[in-house]
PyMOL Python script that loads the backbone (N, CA, C, O; Angstrom):
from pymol import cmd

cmd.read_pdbstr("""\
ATOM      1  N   UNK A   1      14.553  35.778  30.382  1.00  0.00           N
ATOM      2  CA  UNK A   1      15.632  36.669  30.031  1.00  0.00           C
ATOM      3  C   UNK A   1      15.477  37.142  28.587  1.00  0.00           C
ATOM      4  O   UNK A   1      15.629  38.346  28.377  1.00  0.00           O
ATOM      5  N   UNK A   2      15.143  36.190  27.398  1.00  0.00           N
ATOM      6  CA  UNK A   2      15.267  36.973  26.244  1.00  0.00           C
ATOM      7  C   UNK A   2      14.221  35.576  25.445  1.00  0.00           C
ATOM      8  O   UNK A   2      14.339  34.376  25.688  1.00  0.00           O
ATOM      9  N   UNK A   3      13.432  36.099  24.665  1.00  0.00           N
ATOM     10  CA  UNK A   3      12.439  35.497  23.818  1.00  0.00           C
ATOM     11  C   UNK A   3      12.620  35.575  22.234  1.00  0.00           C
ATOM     12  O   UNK A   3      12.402  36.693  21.768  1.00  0.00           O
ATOM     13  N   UNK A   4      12.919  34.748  21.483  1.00  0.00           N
ATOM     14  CA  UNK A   4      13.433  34.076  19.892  1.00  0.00           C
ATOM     15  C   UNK A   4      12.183  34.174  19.170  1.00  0.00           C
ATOM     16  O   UNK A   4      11.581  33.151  19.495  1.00  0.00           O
ATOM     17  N   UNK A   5      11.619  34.686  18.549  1.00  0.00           N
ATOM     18  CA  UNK A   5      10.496  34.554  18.010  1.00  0.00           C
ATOM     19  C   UNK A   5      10.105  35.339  16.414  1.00  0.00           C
ATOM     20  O   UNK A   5       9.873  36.547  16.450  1.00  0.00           O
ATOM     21  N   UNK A   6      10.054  34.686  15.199  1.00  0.00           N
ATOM     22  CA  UNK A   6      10.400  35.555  14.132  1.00  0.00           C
ATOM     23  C   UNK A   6       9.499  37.355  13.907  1.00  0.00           C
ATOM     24  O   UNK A   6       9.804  38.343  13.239  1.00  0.00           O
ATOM     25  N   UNK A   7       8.248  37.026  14.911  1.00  0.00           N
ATOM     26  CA  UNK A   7       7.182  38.034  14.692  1.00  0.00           C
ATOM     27  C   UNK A   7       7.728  38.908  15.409  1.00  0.00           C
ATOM     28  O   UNK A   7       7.065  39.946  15.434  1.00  0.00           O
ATOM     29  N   UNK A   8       9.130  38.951  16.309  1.00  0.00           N
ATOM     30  CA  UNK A   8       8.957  40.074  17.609  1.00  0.00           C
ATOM     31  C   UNK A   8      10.138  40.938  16.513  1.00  0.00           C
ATOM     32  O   UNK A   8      10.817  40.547  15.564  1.00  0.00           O
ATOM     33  N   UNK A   9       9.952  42.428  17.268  1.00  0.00           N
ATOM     34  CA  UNK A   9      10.608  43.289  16.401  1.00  0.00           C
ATOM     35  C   UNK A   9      12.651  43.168  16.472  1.00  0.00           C
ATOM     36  O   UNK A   9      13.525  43.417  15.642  1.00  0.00           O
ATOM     37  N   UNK A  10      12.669  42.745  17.681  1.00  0.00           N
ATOM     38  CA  UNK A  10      13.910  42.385  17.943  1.00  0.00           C
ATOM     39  C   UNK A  10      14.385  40.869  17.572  1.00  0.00           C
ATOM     40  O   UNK A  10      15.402  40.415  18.096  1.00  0.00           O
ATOM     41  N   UNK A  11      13.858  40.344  16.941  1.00  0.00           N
ATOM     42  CA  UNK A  11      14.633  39.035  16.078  1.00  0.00           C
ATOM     43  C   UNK A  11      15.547  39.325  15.100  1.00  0.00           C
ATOM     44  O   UNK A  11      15.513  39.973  14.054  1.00  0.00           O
ATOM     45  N   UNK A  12      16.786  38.373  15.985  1.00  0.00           N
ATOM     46  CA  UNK A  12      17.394  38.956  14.616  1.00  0.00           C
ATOM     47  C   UNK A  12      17.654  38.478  13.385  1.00  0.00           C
ATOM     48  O   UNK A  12      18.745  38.685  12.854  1.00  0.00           O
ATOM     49  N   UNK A  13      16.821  37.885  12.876  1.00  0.00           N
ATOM     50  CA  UNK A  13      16.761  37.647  11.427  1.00  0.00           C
ATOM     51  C   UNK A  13      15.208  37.503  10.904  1.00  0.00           C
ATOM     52  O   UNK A  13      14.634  36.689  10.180  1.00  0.00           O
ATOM     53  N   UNK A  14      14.830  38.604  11.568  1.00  0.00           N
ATOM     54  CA  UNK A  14      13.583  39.322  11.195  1.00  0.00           C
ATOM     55  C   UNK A  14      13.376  39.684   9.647  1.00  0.00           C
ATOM     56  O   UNK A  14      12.904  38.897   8.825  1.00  0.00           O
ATOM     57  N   UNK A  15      13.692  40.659   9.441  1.00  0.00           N
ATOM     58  CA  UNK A  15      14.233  40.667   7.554  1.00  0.00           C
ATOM     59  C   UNK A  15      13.795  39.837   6.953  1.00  0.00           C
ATOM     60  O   UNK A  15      12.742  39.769   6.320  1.00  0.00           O
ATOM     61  N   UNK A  16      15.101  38.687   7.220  1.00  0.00           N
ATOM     62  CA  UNK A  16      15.083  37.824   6.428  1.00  0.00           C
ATOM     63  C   UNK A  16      13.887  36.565   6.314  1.00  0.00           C
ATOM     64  O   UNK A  16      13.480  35.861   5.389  1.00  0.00           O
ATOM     65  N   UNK A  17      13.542  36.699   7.875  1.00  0.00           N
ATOM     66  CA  UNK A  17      12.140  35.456   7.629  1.00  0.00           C
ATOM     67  C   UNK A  17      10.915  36.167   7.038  1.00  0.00           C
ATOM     68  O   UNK A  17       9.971  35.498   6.618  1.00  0.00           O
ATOM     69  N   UNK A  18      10.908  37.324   7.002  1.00  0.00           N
ATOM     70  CA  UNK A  18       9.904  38.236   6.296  1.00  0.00           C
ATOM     71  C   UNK A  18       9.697  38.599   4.863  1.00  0.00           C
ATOM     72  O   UNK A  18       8.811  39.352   4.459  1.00  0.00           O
ATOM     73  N   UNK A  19      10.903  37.789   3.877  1.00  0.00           N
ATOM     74  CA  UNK A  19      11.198  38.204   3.112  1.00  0.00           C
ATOM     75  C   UNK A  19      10.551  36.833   2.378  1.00  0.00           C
ATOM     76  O   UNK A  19       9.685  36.803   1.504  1.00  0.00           O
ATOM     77  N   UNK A  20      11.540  35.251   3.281  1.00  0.00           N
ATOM     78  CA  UNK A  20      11.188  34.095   3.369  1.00  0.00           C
ATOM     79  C   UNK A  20       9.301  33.522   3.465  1.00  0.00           C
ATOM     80  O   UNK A  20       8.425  33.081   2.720  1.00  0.00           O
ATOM     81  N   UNK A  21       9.422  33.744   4.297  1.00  0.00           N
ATOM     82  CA  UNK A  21       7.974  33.592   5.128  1.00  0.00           C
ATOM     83  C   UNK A  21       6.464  33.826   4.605  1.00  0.00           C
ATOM     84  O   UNK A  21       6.459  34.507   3.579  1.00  0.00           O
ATOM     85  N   UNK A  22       5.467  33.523   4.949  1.00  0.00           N
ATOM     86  CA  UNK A  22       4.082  34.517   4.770  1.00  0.00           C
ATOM     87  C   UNK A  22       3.414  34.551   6.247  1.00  0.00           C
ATOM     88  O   UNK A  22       2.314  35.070   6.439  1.00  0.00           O
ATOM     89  N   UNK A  23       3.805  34.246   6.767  1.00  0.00           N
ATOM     90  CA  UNK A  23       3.628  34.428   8.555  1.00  0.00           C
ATOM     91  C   UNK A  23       4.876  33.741   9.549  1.00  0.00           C
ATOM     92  O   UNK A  23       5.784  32.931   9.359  1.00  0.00           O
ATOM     93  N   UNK A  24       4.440  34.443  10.562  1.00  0.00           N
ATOM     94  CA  UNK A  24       5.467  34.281  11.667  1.00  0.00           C
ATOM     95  C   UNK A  24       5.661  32.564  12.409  1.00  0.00           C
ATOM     96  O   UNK A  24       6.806  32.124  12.511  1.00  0.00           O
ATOM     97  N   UNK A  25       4.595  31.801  12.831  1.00  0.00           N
ATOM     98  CA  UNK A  25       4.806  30.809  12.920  1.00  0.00           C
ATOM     99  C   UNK A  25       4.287  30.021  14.275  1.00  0.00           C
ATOM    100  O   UNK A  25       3.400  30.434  15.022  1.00  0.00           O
ATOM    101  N   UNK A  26       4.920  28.981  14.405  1.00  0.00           N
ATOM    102  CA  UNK A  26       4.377  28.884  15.673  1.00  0.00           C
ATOM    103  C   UNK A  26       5.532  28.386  17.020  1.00  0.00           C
ATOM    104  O   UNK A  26       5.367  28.087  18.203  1.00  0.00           O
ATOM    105  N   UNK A  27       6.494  28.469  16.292  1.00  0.00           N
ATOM    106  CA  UNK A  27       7.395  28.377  17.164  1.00  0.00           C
ATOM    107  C   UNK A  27       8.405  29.526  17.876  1.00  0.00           C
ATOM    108  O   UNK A  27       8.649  30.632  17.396  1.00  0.00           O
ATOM    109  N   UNK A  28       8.939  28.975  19.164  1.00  0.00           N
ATOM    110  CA  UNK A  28       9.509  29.848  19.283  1.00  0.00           C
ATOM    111  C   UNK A  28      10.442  29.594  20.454  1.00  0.00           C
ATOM    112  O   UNK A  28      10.149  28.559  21.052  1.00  0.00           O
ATOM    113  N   UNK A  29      11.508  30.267  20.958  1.00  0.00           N
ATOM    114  CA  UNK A  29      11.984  29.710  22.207  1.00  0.00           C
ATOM    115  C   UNK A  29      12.442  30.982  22.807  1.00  0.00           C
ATOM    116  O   UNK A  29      12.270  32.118  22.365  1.00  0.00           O
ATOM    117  N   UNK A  30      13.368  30.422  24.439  1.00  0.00           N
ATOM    118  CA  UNK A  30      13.332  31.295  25.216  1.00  0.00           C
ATOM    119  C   UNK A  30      14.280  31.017  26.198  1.00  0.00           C
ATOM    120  O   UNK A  30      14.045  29.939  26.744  1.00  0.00           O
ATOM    121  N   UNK A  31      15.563  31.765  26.752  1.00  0.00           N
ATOM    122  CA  UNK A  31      16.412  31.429  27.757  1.00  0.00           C
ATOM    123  C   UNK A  31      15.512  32.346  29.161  1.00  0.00           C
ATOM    124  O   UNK A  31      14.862  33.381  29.314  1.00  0.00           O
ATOM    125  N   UNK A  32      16.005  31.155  29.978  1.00  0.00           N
ATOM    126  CA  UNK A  32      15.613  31.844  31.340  1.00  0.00           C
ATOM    127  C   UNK A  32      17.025  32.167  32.419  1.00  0.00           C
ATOM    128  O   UNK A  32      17.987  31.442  32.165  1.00  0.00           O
ATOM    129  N   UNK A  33      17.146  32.762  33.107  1.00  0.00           N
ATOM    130  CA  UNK A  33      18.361  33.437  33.938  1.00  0.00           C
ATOM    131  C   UNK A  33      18.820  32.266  34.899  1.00  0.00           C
ATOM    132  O   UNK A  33      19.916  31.734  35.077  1.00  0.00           O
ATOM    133  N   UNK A  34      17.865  32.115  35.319  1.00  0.00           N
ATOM    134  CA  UNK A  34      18.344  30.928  36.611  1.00  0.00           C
ATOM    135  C   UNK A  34      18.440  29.547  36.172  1.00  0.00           C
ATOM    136  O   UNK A  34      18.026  29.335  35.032  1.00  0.00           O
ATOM    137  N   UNK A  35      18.891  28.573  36.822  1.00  0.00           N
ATOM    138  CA  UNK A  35      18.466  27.095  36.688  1.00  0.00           C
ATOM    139  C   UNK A  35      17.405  26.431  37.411  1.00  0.00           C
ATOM    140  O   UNK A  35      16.902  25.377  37.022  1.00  0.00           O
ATOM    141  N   UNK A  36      16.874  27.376  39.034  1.00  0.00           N
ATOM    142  CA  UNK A  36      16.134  26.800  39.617  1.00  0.00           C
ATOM    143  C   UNK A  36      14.606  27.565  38.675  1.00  0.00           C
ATOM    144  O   UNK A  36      13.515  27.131  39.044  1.00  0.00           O
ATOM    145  N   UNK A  37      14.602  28.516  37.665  1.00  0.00           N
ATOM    146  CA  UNK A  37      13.431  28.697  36.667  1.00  0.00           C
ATOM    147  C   UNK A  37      13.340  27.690  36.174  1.00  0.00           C
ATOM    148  O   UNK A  37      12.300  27.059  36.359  1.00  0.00           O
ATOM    149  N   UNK A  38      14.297  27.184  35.421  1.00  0.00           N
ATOM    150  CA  UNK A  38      14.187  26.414  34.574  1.00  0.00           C
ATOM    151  C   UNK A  38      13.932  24.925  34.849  1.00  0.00           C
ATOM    152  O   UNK A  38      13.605  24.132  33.966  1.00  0.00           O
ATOM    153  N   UNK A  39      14.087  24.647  35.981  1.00  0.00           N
ATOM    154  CA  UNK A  39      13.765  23.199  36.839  1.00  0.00           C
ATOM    155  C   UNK A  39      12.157  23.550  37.000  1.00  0.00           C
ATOM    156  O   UNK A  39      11.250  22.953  36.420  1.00  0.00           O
ATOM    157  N   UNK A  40      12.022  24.559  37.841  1.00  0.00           N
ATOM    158  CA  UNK A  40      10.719  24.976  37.985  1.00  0.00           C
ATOM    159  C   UNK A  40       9.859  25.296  36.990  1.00  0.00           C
ATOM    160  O   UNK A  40       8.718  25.468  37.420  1.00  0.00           O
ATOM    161  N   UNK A  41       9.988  25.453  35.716  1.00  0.00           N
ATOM    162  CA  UNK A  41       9.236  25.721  34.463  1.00  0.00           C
ATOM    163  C   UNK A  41       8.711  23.849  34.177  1.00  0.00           C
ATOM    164  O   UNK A  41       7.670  23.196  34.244  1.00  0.00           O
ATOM    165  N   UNK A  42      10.241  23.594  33.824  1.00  0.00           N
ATOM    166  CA  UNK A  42       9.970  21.734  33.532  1.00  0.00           C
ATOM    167  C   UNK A  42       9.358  20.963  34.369  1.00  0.00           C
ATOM    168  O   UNK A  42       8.989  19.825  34.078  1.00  0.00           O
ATOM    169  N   UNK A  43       9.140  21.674  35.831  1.00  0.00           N
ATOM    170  CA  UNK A  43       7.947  20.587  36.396  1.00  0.00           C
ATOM    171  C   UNK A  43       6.879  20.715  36.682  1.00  0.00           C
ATOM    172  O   UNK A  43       6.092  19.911  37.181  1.00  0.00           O
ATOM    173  N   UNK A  44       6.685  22.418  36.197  1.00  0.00           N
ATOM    174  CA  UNK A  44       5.274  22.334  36.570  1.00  0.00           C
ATOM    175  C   UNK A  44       4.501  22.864  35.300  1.00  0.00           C
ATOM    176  O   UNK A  44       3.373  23.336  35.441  1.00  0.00           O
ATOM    177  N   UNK A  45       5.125  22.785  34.014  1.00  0.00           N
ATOM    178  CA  UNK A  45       4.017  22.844  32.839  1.00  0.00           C
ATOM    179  C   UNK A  45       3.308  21.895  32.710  1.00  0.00           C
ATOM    180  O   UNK A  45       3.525  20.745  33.091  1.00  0.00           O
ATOM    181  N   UNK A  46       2.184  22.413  32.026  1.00  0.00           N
ATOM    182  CA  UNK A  46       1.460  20.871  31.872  1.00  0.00           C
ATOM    183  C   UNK A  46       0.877  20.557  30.972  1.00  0.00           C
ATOM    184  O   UNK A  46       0.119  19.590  31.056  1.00  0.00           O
ATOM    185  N   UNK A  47       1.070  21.492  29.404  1.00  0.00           N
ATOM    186  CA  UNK A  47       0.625  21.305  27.912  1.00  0.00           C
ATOM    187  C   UNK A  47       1.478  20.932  27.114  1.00  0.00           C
ATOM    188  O   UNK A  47       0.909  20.441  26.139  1.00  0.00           O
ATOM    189  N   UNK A  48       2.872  20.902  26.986  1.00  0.00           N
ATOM    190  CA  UNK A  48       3.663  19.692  26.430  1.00  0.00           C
ATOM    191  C   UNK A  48       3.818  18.767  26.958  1.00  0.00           C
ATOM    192  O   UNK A  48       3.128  18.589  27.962  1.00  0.00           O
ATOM    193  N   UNK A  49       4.554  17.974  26.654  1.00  0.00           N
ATOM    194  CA  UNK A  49       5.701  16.923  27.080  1.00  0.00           C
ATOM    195  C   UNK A  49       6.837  17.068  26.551  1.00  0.00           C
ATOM    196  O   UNK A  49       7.115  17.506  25.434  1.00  0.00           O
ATOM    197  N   UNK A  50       7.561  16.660  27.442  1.00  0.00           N
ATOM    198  CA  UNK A  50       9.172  16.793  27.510  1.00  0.00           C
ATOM    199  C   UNK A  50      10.011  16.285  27.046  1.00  0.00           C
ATOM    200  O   UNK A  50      10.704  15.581  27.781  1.00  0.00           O
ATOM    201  N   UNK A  51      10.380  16.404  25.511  1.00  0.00           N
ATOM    202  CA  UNK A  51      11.122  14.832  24.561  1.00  0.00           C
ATOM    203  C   UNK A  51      12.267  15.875  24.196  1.00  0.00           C
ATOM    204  O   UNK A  51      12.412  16.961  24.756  1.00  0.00           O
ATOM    205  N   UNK A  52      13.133  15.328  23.070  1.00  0.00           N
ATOM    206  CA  UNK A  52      13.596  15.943  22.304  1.00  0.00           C
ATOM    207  C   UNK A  52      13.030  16.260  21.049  1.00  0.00           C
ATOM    208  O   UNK A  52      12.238  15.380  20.712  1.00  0.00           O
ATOM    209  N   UNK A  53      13.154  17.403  20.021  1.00  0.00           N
ATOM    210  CA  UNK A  53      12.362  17.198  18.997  1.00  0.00           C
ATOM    211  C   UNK A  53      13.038  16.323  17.774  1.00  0.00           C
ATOM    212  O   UNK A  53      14.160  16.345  17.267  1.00  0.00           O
ATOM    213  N   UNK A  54      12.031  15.662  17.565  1.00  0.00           N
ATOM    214  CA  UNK A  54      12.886  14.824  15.903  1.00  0.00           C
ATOM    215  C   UNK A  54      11.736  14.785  14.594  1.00  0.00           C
ATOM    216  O   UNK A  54      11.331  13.905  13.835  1.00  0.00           O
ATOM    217  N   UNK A  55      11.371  16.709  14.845  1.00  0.00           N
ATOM    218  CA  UNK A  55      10.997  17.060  13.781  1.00  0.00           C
ATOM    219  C   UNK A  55       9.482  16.754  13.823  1.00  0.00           C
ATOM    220  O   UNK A  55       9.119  16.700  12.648  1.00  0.00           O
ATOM    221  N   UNK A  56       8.699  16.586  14.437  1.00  0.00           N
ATOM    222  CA  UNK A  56       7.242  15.964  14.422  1.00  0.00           C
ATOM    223  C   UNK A  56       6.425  17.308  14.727  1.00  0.00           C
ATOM    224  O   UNK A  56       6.965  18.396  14.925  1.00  0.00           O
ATOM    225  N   UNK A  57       4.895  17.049  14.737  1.00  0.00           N
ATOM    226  CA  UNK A  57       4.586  18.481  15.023  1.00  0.00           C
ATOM    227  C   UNK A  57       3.806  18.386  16.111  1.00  0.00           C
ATOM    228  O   UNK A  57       2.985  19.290  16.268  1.00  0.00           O
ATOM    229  N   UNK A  58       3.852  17.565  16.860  1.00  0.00           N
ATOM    230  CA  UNK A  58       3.437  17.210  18.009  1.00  0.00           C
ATOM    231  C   UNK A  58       4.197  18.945  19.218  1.00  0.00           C
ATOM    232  O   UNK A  58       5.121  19.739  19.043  1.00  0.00           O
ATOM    233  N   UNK A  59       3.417  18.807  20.032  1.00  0.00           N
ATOM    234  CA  UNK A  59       3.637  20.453  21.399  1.00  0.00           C
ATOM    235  C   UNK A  59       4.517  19.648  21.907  1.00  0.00           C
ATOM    236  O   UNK A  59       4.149  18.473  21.920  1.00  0.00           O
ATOM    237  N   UNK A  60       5.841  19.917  22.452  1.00  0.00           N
ATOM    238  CA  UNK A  60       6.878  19.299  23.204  1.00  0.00           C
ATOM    239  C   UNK A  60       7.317  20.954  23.885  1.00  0.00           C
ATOM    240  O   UNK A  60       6.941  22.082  23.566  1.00  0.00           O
ATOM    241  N   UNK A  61       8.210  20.490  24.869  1.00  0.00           N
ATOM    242  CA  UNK A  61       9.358  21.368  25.556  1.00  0.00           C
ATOM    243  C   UNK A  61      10.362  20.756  25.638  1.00  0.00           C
ATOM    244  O   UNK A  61      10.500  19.691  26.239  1.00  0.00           O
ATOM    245  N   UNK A  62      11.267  21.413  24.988  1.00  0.00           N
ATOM    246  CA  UNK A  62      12.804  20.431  24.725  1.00  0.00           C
ATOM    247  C   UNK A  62      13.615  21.374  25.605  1.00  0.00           C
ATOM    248  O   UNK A  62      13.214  22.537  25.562  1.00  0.00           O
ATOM    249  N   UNK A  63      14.648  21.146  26.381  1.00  0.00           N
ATOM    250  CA  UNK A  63      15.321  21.401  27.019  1.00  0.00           C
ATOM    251  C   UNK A  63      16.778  21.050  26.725  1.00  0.00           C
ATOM    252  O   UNK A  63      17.306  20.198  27.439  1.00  0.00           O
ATOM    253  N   UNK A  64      17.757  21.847  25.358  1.00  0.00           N
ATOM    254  CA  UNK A  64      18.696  21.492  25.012  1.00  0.00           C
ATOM    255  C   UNK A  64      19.803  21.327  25.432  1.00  0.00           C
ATOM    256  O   UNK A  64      20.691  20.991  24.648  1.00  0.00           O
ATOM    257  N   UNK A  65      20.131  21.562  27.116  1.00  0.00           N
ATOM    258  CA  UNK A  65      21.391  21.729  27.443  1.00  0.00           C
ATOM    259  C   UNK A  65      21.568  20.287  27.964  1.00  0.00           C
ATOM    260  O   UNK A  65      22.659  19.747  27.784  1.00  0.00           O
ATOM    261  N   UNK A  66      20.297  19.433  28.775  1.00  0.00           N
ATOM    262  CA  UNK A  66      20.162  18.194  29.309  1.00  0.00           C
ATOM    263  C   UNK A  66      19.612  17.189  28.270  1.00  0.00           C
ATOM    264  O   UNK A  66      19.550  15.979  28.487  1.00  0.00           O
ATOM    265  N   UNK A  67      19.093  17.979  26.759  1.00  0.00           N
ATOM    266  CA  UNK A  67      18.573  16.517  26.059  1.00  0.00           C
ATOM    267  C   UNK A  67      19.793  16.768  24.796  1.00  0.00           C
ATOM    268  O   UNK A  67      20.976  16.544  25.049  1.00  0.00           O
ATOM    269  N   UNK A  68      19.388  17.212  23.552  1.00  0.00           N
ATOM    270  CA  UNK A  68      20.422  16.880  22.213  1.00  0.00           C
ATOM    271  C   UNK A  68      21.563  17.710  22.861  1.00  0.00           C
ATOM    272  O   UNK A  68      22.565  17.118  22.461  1.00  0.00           O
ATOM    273  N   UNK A  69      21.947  18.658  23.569  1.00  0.00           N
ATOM    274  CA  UNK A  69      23.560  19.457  23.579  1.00  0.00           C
ATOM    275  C   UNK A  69      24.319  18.853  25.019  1.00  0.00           C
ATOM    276  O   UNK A  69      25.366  19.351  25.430  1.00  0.00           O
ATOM    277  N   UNK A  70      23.691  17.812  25.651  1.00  0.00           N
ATOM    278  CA  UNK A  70      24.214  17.001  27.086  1.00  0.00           C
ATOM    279  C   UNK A  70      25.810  16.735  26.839  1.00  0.00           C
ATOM    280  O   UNK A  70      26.661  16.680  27.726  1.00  0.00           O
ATOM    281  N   UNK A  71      26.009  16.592  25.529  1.00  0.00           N
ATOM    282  CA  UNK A  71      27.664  16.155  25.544  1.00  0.00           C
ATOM    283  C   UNK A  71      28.381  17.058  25.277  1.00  0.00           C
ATOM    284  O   UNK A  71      29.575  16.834  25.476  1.00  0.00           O
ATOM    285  N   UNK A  72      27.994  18.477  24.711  1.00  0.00           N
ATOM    286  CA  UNK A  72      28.951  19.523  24.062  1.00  0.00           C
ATOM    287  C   UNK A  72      29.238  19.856  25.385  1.00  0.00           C
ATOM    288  O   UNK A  72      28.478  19.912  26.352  1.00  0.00           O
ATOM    289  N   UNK A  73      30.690  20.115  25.283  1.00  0.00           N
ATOM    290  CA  UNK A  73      31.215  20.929  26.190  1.00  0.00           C
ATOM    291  C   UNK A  73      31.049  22.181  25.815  1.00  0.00           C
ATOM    292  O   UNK A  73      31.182  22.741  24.727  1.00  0.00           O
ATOM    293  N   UNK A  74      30.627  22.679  27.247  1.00  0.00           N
ATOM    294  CA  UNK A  74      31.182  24.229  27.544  1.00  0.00           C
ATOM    295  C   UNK A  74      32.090  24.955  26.924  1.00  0.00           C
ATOM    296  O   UNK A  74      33.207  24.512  26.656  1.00  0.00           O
ATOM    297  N   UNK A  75      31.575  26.507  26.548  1.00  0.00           N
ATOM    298  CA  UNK A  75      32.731  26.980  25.486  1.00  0.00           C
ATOM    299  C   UNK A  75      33.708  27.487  26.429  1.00  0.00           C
ATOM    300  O   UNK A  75      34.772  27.955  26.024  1.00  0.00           O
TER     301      UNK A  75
END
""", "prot")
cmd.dss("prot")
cmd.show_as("cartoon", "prot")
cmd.util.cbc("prot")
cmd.orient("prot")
């Protein structure tokens, strides 16, 4: 559905990481529309692993709604 990424022209705080920055980076994230994508993404990648991040620079796929945001309620 929509891709976060400081290099794409539609970020929106493009500007400002450009101003910040000397390159774009290597991160980046991404909402998907469905839940059965997103079940289906998490089981069949196979170049991360699946943690939460606590900052390391290790390749992960974090999945924030089931790992760090599991307790926030719904707005």
């Amino acid at each position: 559905q929509r891709v976060y990424y400081p290099g794409l022209d539609d970020f929106p705080g493009r500007d400002r990481h450009r101003r910040q920055a000397s390159g774009d980076g290597a991160v980046f994230s991404f909402e998907l529309k469905k839940k059965t994508a997103v079940r289906r993404l998490l089981e069949t990648v196979r170049l991360p692993i699946i943690a939460p991040s606590l900052g390391g620079v290790e390749t992960i796929l974090t999945h924030c709604w089931s790992m760090s945001h599991a307790a926030v309620p719904a707005a």
